[in-house]
PDB file of N, H, CA, C and O in Angstrom:
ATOM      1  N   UNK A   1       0.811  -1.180   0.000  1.00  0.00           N
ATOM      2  CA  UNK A   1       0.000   0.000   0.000  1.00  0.00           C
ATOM      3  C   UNK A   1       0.864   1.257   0.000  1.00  0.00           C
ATOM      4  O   UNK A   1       0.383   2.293  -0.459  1.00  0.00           O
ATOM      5  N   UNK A   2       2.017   1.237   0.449  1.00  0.00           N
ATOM      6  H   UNK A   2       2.407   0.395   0.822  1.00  0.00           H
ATOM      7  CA  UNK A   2       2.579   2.328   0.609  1.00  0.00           C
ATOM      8  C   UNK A   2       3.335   2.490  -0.768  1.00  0.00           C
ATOM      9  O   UNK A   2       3.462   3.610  -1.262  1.00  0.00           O
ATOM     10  N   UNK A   3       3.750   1.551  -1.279  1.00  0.00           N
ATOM     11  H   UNK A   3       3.647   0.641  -0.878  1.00  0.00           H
ATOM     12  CA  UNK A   3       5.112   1.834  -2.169  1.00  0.00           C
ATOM     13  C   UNK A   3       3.342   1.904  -3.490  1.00  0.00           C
ATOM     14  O   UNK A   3       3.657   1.925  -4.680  1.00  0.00           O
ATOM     15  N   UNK A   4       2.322   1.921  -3.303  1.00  0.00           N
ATOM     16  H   UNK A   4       2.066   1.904  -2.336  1.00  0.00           H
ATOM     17  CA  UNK A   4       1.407   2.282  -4.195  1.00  0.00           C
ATOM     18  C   UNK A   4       1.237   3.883  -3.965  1.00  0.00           C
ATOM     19  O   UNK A   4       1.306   4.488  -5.035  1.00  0.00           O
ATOM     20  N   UNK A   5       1.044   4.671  -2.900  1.00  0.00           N
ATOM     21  H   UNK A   5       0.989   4.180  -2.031  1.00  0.00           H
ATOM     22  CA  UNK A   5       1.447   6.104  -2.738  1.00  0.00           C
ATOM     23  C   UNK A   5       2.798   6.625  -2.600  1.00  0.00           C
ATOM     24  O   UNK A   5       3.073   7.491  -1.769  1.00  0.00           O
ATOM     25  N   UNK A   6       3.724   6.069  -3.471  1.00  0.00           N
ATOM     26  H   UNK A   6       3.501   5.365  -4.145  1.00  0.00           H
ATOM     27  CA  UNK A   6       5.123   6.394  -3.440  1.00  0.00           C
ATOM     28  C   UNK A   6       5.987   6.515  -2.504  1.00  0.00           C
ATOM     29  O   UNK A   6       7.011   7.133  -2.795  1.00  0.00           O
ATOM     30  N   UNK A   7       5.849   5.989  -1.160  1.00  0.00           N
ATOM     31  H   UNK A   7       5.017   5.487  -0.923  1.00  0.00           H
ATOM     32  CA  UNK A   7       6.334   5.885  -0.450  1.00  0.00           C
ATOM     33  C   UNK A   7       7.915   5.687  -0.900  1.00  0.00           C
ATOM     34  O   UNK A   7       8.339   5.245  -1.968  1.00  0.00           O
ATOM     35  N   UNK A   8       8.734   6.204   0.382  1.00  0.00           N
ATOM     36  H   UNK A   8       8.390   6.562   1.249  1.00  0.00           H
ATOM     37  CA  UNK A   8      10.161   6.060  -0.127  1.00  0.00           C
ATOM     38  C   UNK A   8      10.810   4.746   0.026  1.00  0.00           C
ATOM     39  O   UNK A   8      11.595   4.720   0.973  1.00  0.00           O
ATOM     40  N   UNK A   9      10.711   3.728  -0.590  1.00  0.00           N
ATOM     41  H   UNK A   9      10.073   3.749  -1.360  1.00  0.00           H
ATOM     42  CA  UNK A   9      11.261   2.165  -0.338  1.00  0.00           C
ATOM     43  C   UNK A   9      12.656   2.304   0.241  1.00  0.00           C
ATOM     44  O   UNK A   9      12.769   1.185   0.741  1.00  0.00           O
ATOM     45  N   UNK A  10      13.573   2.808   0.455  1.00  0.00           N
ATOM     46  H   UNK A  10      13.482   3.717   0.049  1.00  0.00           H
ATOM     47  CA  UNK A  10      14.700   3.387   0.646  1.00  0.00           C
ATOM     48  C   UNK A  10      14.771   4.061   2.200  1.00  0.00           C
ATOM     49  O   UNK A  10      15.835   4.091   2.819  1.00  0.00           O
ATOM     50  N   UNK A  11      13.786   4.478   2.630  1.00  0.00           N
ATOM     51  H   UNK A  11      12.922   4.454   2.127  1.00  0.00           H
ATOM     52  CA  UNK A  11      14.177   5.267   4.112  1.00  0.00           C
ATOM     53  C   UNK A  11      14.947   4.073   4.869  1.00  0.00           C
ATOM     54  O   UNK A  11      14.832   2.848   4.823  1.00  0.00           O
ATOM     55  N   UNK A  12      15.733   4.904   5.544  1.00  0.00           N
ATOM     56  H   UNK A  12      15.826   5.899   5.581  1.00  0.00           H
ATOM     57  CA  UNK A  12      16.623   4.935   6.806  1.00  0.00           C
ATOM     58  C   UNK A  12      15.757   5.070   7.895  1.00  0.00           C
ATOM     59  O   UNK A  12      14.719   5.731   7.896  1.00  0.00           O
ATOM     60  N   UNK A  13      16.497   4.035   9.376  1.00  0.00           N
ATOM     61  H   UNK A  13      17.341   3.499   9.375  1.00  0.00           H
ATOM     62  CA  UNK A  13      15.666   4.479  10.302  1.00  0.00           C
ATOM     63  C   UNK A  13      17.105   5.123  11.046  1.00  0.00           C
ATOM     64  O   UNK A  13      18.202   5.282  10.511  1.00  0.00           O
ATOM     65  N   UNK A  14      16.683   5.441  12.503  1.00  0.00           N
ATOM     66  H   UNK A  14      15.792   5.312  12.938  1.00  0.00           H
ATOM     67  CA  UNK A  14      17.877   5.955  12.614  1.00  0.00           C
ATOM     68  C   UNK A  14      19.303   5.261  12.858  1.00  0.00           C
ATOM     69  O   UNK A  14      20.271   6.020  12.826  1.00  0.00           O
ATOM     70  N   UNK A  15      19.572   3.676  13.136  1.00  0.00           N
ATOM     71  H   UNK A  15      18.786   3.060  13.162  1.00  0.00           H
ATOM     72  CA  UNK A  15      20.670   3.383  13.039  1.00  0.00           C
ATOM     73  C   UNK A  15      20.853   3.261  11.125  1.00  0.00           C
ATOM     74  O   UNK A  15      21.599   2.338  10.799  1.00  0.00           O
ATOM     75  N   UNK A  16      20.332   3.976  10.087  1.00  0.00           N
ATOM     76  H   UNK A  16      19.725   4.726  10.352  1.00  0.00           H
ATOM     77  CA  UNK A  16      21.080   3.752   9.354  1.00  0.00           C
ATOM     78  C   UNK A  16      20.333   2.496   8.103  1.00  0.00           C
ATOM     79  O   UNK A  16      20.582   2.331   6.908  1.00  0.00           O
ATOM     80  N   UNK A  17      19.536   1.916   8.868  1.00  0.00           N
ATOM     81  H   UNK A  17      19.333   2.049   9.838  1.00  0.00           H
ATOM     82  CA  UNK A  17      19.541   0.979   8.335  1.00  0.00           C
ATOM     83  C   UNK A  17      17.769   0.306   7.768  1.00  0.00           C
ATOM     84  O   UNK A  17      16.841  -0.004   8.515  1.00  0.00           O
ATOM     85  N   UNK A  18      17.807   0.245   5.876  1.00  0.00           N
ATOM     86  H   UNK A  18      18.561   0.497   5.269  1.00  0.00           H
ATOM     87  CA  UNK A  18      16.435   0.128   5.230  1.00  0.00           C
ATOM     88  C   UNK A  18      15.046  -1.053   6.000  1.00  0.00           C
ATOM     89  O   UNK A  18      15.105  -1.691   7.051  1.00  0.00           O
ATOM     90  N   UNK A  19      14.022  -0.980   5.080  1.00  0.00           N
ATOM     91  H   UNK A  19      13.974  -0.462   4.226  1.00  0.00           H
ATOM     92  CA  UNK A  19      13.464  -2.424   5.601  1.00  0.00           C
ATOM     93  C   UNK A  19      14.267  -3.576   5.043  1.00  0.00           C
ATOM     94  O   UNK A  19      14.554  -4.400   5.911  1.00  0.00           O
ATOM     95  N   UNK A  20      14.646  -3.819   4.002  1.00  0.00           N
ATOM     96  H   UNK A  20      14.413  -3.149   3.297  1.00  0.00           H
ATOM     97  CA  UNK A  20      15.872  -4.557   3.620  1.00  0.00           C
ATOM     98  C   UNK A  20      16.703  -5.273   4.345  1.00  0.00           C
ATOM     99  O   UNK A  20      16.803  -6.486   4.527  1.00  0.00           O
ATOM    100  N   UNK A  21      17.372  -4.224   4.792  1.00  0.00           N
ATOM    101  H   UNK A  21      17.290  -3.238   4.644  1.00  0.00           H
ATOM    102  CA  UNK A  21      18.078  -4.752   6.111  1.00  0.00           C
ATOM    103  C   UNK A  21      17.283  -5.247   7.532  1.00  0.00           C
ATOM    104  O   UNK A  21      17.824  -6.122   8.208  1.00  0.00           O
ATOM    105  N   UNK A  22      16.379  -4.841   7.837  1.00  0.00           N
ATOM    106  H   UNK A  22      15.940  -4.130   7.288  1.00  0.00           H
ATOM    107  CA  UNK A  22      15.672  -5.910   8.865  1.00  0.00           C
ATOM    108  C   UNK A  22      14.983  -6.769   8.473  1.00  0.00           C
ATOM    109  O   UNK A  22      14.793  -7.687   9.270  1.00  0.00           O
ATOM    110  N   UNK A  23      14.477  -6.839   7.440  1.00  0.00           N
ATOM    111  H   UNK A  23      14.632  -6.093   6.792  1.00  0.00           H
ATOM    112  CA  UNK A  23      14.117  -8.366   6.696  1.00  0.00           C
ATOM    113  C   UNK A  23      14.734  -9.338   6.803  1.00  0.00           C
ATOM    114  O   UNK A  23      14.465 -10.440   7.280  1.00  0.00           O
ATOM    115  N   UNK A  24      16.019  -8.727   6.121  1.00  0.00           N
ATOM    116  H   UNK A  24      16.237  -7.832   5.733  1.00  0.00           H
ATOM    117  CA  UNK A  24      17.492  -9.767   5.746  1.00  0.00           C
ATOM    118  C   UNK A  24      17.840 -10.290   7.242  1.00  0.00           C
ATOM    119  O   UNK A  24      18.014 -11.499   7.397  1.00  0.00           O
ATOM    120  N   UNK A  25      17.965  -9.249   8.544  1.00  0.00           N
ATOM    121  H   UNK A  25      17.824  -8.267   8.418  1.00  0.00           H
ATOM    122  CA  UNK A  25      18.687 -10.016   9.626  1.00  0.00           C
ATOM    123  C   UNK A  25      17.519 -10.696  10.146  1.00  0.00           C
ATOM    124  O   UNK A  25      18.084 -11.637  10.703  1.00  0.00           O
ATOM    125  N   UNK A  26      16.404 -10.858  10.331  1.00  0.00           N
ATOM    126  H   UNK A  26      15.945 -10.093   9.878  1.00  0.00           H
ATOM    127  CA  UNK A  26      15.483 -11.565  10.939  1.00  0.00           C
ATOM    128  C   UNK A  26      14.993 -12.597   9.907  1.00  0.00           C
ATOM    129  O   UNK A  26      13.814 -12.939   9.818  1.00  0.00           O
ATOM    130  N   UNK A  27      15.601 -12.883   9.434  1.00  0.00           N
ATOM    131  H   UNK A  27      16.559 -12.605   9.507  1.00  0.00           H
ATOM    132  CA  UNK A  27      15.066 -14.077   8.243  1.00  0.00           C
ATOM    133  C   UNK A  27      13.424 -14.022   7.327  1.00  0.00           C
ATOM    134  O   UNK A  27      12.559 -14.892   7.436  1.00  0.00           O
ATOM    135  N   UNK A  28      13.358 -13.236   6.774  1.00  0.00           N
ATOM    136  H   UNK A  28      14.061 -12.530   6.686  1.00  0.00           H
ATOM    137  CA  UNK A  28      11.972 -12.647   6.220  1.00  0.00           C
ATOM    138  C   UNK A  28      12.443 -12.565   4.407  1.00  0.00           C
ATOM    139  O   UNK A  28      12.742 -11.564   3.755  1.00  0.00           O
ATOM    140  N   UNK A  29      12.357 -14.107   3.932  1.00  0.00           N
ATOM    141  H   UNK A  29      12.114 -14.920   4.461  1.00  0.00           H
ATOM    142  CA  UNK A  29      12.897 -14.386   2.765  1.00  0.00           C
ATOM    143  C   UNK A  29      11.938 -13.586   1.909  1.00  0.00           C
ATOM    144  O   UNK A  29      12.310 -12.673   1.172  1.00  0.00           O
ATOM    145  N   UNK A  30      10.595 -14.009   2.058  1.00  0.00           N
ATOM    146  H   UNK A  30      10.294 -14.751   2.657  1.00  0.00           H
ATOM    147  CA  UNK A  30       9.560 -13.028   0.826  1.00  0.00           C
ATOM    148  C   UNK A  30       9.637 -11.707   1.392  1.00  0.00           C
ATOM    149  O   UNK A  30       9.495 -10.870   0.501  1.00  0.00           O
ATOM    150  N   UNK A  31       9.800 -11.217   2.485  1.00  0.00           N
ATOM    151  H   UNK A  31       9.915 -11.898   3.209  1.00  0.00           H
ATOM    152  CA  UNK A  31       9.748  -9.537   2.313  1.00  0.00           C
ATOM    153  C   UNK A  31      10.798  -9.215   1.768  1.00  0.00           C
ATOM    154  O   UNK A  31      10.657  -8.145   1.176  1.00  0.00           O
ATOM    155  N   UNK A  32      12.157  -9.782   1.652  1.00  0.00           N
ATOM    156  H   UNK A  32      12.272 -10.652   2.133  1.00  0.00           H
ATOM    157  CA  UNK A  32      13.541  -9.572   0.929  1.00  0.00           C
ATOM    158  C   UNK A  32      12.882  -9.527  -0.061  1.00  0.00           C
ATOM    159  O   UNK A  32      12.320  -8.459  -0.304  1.00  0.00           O
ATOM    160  N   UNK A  33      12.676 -10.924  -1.198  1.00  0.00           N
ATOM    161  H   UNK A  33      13.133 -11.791  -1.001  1.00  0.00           H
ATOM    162  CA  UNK A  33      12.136 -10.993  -1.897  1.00  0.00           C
ATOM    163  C   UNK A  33      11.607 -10.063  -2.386  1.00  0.00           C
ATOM    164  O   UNK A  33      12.302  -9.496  -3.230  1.00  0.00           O
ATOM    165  N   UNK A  34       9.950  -9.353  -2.089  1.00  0.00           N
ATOM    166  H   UNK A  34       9.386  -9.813  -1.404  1.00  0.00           H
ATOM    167  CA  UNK A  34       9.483  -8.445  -2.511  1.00  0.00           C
ATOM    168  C   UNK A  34      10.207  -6.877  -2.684  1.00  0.00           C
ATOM    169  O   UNK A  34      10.320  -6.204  -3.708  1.00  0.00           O
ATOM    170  N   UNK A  35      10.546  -6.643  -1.608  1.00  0.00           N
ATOM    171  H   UNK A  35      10.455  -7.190  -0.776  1.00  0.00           H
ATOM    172  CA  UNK A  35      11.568  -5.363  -1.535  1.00  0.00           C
ATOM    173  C   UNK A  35      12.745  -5.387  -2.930  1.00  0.00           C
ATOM    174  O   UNK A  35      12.947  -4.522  -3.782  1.00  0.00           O
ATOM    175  N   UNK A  36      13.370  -6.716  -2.743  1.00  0.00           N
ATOM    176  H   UNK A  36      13.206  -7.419  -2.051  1.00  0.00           H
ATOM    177  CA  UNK A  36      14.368  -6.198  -3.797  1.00  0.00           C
ATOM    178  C   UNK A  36      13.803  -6.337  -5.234  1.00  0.00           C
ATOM    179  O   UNK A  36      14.510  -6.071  -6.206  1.00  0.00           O
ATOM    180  N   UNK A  37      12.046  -6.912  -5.405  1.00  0.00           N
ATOM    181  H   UNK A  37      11.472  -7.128  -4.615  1.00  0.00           H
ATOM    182  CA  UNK A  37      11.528  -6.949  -6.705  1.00  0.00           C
ATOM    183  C   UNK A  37      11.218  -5.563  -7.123  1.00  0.00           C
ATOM    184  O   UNK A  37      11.203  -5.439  -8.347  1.00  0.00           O
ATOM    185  N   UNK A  38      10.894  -4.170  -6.256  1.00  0.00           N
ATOM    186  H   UNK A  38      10.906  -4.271  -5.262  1.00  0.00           H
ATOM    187  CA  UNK A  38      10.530  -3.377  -6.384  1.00  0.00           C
ATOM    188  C   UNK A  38      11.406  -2.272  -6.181  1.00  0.00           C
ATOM    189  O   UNK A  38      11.071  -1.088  -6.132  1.00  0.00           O
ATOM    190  N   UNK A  39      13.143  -2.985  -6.006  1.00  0.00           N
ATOM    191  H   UNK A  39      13.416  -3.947  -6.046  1.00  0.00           H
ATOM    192  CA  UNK A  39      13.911  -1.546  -6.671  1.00  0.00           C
ATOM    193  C   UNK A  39      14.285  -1.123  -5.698  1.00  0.00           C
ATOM    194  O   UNK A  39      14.561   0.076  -5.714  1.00  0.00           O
ATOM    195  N   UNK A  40      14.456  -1.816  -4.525  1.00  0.00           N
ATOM    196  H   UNK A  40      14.232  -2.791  -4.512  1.00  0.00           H
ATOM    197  CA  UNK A  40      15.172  -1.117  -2.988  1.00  0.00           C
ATOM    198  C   UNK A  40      16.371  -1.168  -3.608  1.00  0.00           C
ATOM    199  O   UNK A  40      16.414  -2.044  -4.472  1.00  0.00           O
ATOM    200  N   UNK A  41      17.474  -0.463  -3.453  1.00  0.00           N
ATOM    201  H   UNK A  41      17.438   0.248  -2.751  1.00  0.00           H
ATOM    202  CA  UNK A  41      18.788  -0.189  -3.268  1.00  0.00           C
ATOM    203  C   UNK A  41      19.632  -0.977  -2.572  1.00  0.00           C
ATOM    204  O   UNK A  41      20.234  -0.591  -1.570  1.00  0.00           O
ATOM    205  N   UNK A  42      19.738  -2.339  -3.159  1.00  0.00           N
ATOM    206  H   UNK A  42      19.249  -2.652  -3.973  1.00  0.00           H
ATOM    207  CA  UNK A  42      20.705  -3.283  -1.877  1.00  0.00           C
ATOM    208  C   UNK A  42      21.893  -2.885  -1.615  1.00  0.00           C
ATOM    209  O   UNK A  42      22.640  -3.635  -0.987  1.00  0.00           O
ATOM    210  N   UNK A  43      22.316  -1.645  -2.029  1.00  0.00           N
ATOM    211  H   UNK A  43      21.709  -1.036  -2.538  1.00  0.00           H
ATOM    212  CA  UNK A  43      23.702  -1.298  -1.858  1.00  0.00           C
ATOM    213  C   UNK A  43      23.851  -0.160  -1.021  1.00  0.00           C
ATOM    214  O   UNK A  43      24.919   0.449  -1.080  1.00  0.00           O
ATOM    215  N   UNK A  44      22.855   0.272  -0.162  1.00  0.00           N
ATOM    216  H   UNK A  44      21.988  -0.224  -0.114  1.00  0.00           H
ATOM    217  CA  UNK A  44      23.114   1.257   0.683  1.00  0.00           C
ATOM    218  C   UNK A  44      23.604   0.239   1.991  1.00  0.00           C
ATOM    219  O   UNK A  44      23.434  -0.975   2.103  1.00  0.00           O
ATOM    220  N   UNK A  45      24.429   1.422   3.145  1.00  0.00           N
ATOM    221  H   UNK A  45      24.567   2.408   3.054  1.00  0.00           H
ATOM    222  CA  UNK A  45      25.115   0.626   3.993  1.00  0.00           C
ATOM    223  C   UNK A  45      24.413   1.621   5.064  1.00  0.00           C
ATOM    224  O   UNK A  45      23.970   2.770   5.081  1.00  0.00           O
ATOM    225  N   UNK A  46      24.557   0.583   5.901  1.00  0.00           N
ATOM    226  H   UNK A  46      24.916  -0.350   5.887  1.00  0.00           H
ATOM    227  CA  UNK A  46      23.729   1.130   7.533  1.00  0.00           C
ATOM    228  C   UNK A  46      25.106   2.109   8.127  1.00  0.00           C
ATOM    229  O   UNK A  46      26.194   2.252   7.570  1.00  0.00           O
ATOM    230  N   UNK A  47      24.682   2.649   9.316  1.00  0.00           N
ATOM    231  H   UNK A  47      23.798   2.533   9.768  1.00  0.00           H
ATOM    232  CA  UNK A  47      25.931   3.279   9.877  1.00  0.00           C
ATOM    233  C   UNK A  47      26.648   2.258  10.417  1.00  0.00           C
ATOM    234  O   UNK A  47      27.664   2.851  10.781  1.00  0.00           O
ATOM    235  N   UNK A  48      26.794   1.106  10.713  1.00  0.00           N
ATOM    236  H   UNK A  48      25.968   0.625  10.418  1.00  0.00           H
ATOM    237  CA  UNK A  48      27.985   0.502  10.727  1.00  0.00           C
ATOM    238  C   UNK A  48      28.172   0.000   9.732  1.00  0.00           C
ATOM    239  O   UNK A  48      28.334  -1.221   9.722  1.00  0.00           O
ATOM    240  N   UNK A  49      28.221   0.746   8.522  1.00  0.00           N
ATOM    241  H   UNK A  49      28.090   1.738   8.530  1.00  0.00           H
ATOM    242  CA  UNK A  49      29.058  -0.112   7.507  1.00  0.00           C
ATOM    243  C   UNK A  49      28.250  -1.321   6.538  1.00  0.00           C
ATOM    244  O   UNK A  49      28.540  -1.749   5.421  1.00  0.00           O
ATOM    245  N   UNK A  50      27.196  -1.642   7.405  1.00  0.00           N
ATOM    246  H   UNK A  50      26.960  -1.294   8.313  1.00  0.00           H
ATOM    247  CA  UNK A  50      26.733  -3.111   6.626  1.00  0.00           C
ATOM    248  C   UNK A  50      25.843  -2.921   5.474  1.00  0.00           C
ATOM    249  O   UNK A  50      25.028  -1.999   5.474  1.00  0.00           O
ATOM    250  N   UNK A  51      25.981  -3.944   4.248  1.00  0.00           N
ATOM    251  H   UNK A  51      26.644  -4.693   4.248  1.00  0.00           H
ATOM    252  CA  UNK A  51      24.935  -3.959   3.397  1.00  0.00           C
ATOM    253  C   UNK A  51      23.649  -4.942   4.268  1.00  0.00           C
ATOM    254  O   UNK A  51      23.695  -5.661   5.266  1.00  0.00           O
ATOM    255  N   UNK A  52      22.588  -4.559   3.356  1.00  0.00           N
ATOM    256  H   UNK A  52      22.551  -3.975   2.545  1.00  0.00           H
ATOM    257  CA  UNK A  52      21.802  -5.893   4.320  1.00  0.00           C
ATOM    258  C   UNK A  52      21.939  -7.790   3.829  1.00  0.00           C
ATOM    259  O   UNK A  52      21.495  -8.806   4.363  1.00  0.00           O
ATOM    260  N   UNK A  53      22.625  -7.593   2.799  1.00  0.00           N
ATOM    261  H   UNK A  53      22.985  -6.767   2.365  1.00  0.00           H
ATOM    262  CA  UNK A  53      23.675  -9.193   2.763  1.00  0.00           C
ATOM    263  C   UNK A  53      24.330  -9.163   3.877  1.00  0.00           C
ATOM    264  O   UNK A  53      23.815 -10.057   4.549  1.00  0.00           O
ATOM    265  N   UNK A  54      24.959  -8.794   4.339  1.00  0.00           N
ATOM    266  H   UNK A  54      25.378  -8.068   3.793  1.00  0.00           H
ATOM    267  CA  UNK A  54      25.962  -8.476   5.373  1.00  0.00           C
ATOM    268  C   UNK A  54      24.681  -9.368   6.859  1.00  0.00           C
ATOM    269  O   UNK A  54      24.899 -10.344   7.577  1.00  0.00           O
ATOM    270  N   UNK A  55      23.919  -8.803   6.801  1.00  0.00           N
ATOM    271  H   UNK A  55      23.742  -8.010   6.218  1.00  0.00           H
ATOM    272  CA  UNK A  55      23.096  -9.134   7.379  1.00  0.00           C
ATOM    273  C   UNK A  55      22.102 -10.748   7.772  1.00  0.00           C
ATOM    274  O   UNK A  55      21.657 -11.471   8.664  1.00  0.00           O
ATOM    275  N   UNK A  56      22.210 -10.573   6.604  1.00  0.00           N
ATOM    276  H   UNK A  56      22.572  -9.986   5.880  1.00  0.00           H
ATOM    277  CA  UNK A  56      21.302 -12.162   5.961  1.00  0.00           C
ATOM    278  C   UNK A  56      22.333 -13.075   6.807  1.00  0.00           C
ATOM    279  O   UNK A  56      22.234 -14.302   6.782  1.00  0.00           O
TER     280      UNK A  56
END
């Protein structure tokens, strides 16, 4: 619903880090899944440094 009102797929929370990245570290294969079908940026890095592979 959101990424249907353009929501920013991409926000940061404040450590830094997308929904991407908490998908990836809590094991949430279809929200990965979906997220990276719709163009999230897997290459942004949290403030420590991590991609959310890094994570997975």
């Amino acid at each position: 619903m959101l990424l249907k009102h353009n929501a920013d797929i991409n926000l940061l929370d404040g450590q830094g880090q997308t929904a991407l990245h908490h998908a990836a570290k809590n094991g949430h294969t279809n929200a990965c899944r979906f997220l990276i079908t719709h163009r999230i940026d897997t290459r942004i890095l949290s403030s420590c440094g991590q991609t959310a592979l890094d994570l997975a």
